[in-house]
C-alpha positions in Angstrom: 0.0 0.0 0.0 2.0 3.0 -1.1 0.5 5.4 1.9 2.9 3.5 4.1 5.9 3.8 2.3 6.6 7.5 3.3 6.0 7.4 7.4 9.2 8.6 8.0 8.9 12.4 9.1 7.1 12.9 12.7 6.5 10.8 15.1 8.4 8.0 17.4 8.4 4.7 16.6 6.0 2.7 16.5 5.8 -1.5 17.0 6.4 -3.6 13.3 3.2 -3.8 12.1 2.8 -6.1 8.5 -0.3 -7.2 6.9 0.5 -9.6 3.9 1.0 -7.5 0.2 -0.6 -4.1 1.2 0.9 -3.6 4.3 4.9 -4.3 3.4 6.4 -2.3 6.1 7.8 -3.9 8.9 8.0 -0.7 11.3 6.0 2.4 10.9 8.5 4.8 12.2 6.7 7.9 11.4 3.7 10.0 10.5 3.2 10.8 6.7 3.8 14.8 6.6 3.7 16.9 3.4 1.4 19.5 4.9 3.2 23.0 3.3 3.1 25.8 5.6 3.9 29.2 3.1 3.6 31.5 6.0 7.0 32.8 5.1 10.3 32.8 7.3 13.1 30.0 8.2 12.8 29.9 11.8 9.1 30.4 11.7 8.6 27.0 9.6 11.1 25.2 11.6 9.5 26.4 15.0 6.2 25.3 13.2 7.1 21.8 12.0 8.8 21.1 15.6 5.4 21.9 17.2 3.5 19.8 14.8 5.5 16.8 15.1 5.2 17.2 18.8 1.4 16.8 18.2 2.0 14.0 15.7 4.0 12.2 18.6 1.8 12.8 21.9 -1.7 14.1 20.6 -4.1 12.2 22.5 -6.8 11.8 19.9 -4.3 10.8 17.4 -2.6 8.0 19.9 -6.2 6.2 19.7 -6.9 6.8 16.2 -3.7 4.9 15.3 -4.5 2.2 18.4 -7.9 1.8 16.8 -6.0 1.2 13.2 -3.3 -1.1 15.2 -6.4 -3.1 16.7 -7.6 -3.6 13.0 -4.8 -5.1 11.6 -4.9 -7.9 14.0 -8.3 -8.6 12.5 -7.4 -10.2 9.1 -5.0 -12.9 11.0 -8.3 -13.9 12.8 -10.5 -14.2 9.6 -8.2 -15.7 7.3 -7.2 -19.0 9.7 -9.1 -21.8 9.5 -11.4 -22.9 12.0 -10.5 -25.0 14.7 -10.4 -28.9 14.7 -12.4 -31.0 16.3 -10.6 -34.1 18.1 -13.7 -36.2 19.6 -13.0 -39.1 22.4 -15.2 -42.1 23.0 -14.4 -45.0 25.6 -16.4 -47.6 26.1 -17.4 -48.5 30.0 -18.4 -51.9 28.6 -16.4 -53.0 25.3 -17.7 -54.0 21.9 -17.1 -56.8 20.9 -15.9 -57.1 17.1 -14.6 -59.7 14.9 -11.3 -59.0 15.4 -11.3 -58.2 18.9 -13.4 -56.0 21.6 -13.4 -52.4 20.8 -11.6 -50.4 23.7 -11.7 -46.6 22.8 -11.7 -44.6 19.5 -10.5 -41.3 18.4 -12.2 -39.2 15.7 -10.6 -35.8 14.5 -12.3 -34.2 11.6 -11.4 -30.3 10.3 -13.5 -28.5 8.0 -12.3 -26.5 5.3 -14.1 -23.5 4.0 -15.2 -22.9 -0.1 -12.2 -22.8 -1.9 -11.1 -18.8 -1.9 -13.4 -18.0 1.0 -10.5 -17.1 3.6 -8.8 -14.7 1.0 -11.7 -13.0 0.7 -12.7 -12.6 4.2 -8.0 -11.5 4.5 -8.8 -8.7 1.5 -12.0 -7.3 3.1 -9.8 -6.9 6.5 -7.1 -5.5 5.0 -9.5 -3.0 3.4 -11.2 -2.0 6.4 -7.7 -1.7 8.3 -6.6 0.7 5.2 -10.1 2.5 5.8 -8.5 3.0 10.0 -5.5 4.2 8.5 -7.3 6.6 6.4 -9.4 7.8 8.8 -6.4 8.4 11.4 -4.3 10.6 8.3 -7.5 12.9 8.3 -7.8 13.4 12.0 -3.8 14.1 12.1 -4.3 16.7 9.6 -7.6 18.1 11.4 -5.4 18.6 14.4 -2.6 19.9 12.7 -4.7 22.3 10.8 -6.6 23.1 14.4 -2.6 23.6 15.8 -2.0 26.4 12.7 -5.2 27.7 13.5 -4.1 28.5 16.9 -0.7 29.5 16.3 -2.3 32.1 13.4 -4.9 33.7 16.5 -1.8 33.6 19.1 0.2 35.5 16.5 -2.7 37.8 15.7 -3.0 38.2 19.8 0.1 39.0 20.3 0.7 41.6 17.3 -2.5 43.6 18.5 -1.4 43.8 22.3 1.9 45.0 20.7 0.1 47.6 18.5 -2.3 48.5 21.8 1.0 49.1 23.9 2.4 51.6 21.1 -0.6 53.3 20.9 -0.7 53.6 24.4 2.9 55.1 23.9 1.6 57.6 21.3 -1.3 58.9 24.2 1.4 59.6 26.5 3.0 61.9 23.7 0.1 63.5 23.1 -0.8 63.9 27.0 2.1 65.4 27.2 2.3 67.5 23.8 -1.5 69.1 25.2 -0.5 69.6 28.4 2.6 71.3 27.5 0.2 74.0 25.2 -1.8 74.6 28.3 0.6 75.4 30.5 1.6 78.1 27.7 -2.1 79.2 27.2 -2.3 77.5 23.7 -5.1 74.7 24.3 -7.5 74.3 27.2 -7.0 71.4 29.7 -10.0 69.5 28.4 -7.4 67.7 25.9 -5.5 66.6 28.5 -9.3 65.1 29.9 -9.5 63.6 26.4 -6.1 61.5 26.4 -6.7 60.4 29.8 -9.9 58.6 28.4 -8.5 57.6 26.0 -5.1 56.0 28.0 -7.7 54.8 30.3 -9.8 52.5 27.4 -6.0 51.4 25.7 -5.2 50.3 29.4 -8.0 48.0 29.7 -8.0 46.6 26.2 -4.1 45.8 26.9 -5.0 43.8 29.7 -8.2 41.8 28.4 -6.2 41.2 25.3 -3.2 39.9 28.3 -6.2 37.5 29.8 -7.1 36.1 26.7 -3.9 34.8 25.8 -4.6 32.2 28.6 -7.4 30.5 27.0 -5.6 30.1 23.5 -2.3 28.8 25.0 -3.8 26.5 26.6 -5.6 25.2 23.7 -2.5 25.3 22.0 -0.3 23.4 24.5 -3.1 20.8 25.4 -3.0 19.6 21.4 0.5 18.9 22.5 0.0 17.1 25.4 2.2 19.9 27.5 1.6 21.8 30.4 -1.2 24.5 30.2 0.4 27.2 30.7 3.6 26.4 28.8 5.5 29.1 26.7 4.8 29.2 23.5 7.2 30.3 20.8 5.3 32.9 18.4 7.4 33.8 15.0 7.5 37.5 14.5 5.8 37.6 10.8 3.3 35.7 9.1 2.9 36.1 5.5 0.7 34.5 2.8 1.3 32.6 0.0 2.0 33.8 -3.0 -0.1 31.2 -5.6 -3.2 29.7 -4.1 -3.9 26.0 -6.5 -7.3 26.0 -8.4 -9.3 23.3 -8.7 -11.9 22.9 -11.2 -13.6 20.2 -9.9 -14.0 17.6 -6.9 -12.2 14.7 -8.9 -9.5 16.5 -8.2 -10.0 15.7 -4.3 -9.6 12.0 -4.9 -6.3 12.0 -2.6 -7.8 13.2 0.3 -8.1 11.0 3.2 -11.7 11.3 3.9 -12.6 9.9 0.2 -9.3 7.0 0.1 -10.8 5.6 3.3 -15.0 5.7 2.2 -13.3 3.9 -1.2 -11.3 1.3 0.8 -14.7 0.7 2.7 -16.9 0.4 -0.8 -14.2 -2.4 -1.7 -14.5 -4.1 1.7 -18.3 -4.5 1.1 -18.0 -5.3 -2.4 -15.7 -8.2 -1.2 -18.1 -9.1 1.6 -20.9 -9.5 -1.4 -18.2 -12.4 -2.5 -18.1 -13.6 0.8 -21.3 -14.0 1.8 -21.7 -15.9 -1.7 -19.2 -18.3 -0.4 -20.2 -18.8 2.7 -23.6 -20.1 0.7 -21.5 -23.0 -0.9 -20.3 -26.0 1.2 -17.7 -26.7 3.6 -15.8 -29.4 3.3 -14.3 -32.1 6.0 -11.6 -34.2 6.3 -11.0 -36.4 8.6 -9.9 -39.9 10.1 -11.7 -42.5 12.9 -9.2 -44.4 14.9 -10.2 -47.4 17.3 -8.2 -49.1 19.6 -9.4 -53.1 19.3 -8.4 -55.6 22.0 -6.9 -59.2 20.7 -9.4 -62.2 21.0 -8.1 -65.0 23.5 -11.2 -67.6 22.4 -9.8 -67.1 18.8 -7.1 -65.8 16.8 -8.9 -64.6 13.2 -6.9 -62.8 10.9 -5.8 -59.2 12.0 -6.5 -60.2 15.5 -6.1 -57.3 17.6 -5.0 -54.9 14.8 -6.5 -51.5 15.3 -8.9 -49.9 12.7 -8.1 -46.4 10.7 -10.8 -45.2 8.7 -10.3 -41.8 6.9 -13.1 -40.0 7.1 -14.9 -37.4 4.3 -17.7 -34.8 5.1 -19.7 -32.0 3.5 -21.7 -29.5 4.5 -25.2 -28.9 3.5 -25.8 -25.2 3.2 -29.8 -25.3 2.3 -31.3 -22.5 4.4 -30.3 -19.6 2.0 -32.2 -16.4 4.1 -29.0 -15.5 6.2 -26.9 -15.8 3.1 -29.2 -13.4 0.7 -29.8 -11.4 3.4 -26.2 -11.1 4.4 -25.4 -10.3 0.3 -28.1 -7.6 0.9 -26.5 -6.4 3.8 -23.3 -5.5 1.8 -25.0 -4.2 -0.8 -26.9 -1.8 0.8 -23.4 -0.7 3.0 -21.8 0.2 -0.4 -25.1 2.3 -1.6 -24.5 3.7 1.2 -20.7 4.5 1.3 -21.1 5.8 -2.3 -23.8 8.8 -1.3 -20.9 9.3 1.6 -18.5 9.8 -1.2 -20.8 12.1 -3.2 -21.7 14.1 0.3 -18.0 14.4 1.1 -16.7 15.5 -2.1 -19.3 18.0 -2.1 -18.5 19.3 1.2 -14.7 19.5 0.3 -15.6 21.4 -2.3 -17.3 24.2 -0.7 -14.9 24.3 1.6 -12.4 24.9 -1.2 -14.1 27.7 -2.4 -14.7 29.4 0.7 -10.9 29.1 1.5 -10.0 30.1 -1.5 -12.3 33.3 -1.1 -11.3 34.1 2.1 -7.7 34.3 1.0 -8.4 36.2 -2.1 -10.1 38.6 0.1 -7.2 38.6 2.3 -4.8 39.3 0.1 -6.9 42.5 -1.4 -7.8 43.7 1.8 -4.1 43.9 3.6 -2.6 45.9 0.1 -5.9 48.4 1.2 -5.0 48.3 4.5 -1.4 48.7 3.6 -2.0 52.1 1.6 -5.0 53.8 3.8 -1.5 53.3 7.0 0.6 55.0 4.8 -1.9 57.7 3.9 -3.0 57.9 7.1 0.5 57.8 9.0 1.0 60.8 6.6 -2.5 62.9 7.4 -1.3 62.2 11.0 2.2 64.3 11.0 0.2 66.8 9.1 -2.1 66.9 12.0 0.1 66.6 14.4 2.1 69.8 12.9 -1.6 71.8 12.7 -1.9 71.4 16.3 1.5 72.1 17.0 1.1 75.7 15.2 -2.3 76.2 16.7 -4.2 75.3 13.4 -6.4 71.9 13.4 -8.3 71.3 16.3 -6.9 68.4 18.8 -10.1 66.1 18.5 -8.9 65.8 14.6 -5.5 64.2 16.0 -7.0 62.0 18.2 -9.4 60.7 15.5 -7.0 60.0 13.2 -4.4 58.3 15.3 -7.4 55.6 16.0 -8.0 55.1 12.2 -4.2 54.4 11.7 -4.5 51.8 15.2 -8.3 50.9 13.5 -6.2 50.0 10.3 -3.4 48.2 12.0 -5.5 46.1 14.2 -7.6 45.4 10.8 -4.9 44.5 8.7 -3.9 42.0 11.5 -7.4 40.1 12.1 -7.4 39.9 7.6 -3.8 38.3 7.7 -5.4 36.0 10.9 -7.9 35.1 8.7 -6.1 34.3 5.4 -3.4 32.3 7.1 -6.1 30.3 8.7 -8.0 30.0 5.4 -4.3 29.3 4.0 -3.7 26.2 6.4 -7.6 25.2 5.7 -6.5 24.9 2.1 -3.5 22.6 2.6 -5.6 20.4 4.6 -7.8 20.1 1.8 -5.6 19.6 -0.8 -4.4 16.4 1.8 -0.4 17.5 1.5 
């Protein structure tokens, strides 16, 4: 099964596992990981990738996806053995008397066989529904790693806007002091120094509910690592966008993605337990041998006296009530409907998902070169205002006004690169890589 042959990047290792052809590794050292993080900088990937493959490693919900895949591999070495022998014992409290002697004990082991091919088939539909597991552990790993970028994007965010808050707050301090300087020389009343002091006051508190609600999100973070609550966490100084976003003109083109590999292994599993239950409707087949122990004759002495009797021994089933076995071809039948409306329903979902991300980082990428030019513009109007005031020309609500567009602008052009990166990360785990 070629998913297996590239678990060598994240995660410890892991007990030999092997399941016949598709399953050819004898160790799964790794996690598959091709997930492509474009958020631009050296460190920042490498501080990225090092929390992911701690979540790969210790993520609770991923250790009992992969136990519950581990648990079905052991399944197709139950179905594909045959079933057990039967050794049956008989001795006679009062002997039998036969020609050749009286007939102490006998011995009858018999082991059926089942329709010829039956036991591959019931190995191939295991091994299918072991692939499914597999499958369906590969999505949640990339669910949890998207849920970890997710995070990391809203921490960065968090962290960039208390940063912007604090500078601001700096800025009000300047212009306390810029207003209260003009009217101790008679050049503006004190009610501007009132006006800062509101201001400072409503910074102040933002600072510190942004400061609480770092708490919450770390420990989100840390917990999908299976770390301490409250443990640091490293936050790279700049994000950035991709540059080229793939396109995708239709849901075929999702046929790679976990959630689809693993409904397909399934529809094979119950197209193979169609065959099955087929063969379970033909006979099984016995073989055997009947072996008595025979006393010697002491009134007589007729040829093979004493000698014990072997007789092999030859039996078939009869398989004549056929309502378990229709209804069992039925059953699979119906399950593979079934898992082909799942296929439609996912691919469907995928895709609207894909558009939406796609959207969301379109609009992204327009709104931060508008946010981008109205901070320069308004960075400009600002000195300009500043200078005004300084001369006794614009009035000083005008300064304070525009110095919260600019923060309105930065805090803006944060929360849009929040969202893209997030849309970003929500297209990789789409596009499975």
């Amino acid at each position: 099964m070629k998913t297996y042959k590239n678990l060598k990047k994240f995660g410890s290792e892991l007990p030999p596992r092997g399941l016949g052809g598709l399953f050819p590794l004898r160790g799964l050292g790794g996690f598959l990981f091709f997930l492509l993080w474009t958020l631009g900088g050296q460190s920042q990937a490498q501080t990225l990738d090092a929390y992911l493959q701690m979540a790969a490693e210790n993520n609770p919900k991923l250790k009992a996806s992969y136990a519950e895949f581990e648990a079905a591999l052991q399944r197709a070495p139950q179905v594909a053995s045959l079933p057990d022998p039967t050794l049956t014992v008989s001795a006679f409290g009062r002997m039998i008397e036969t020609r050749v002697g009286a007939q102490e004990a006998r011995f009858n082991l018999m082991q059926m066989f089942p329709w010829f091919g039956t036991l591959k088939a019931k190995e191939d539909a295991a091994n299918l529904m072991a692939e499914a597991s597999f499958q369906n552990y590969l999505d949640l790993r990339n669910q949890v790693f998207f849920d970890i970028k997710s995070v990391y994007a809203e921490l960065y965010a968090l962290e960039k806007t208390i940063q912007l808050k604090q500078e601001n707050l700096s800025i009000l301090d300047s212009y306390r002091e810029l207003s209260l300087s003009r009217f101790r020389s008679g050049g503006s009343p004190m009610v501007n120094v009132v006006k800062v002091d509101i201001q400072r006051d409503a910074a102040i508190t933002e600072i510190e509910l942004l400061q609480e609600q770092r708490k919450p999100l770390q420990t989100r973070f840390n917990l999908m690592l299976r770390r301490e609550p409250l443990a640091a966490v490293s936050i790279q100084d700049t994000l950035m966008l991709g540059e080229v976003a793939p396109v995708i003109e239709n849901s075929e083109s999702f046929a790679g993605h976990p959630t689809l590999t693993g409904l397909e292994k399934q529809k094979e599993a119950y197209e193979m337990q169609e065959i099955i239950a087929q063969k379970e409707g033909l006979p099984m087949i016995g073989l055997g041998v009947d072996y008595s122990i025979i006393s010697k004759r002491t009134d007589a002495n007729p040829d093979m006296n004493g000698q014990d009797a072997i007789m092999p021994m030859l039996s078939v089933t009869l398989p004549i009530f056929r309502k378990k076995v229709n209804a069992a071809r039925k059953e699979a039948q119906f399950m593979g409907e079934s898992v082909l409306e799942q296929q439609e329903a996912q691919r469907n979902e995928l895709q609207n998902e894909y558009e939406t991300a796609l959207y969301e980082i379109n609009r992204a990428k327009k709104l931060l070169d508008l946010f981008d030019r109205q901070i320069e513009s308004s960075g400009q109007a600002n000195k300009l205002l500043i200078s005004g005031y300084s001369n006794s020309i614009i009035d000083f609500d005008e300064v304070l006004q525009m110095n919260q567009d600019v923060l309105m602008y930065q805090t803006q052009k944060i929360e849009v690169l929040k969202t893209g990166v997030i849309a970003e990360a929500k297209l990789e785990y789409l596009m499975a890589r």
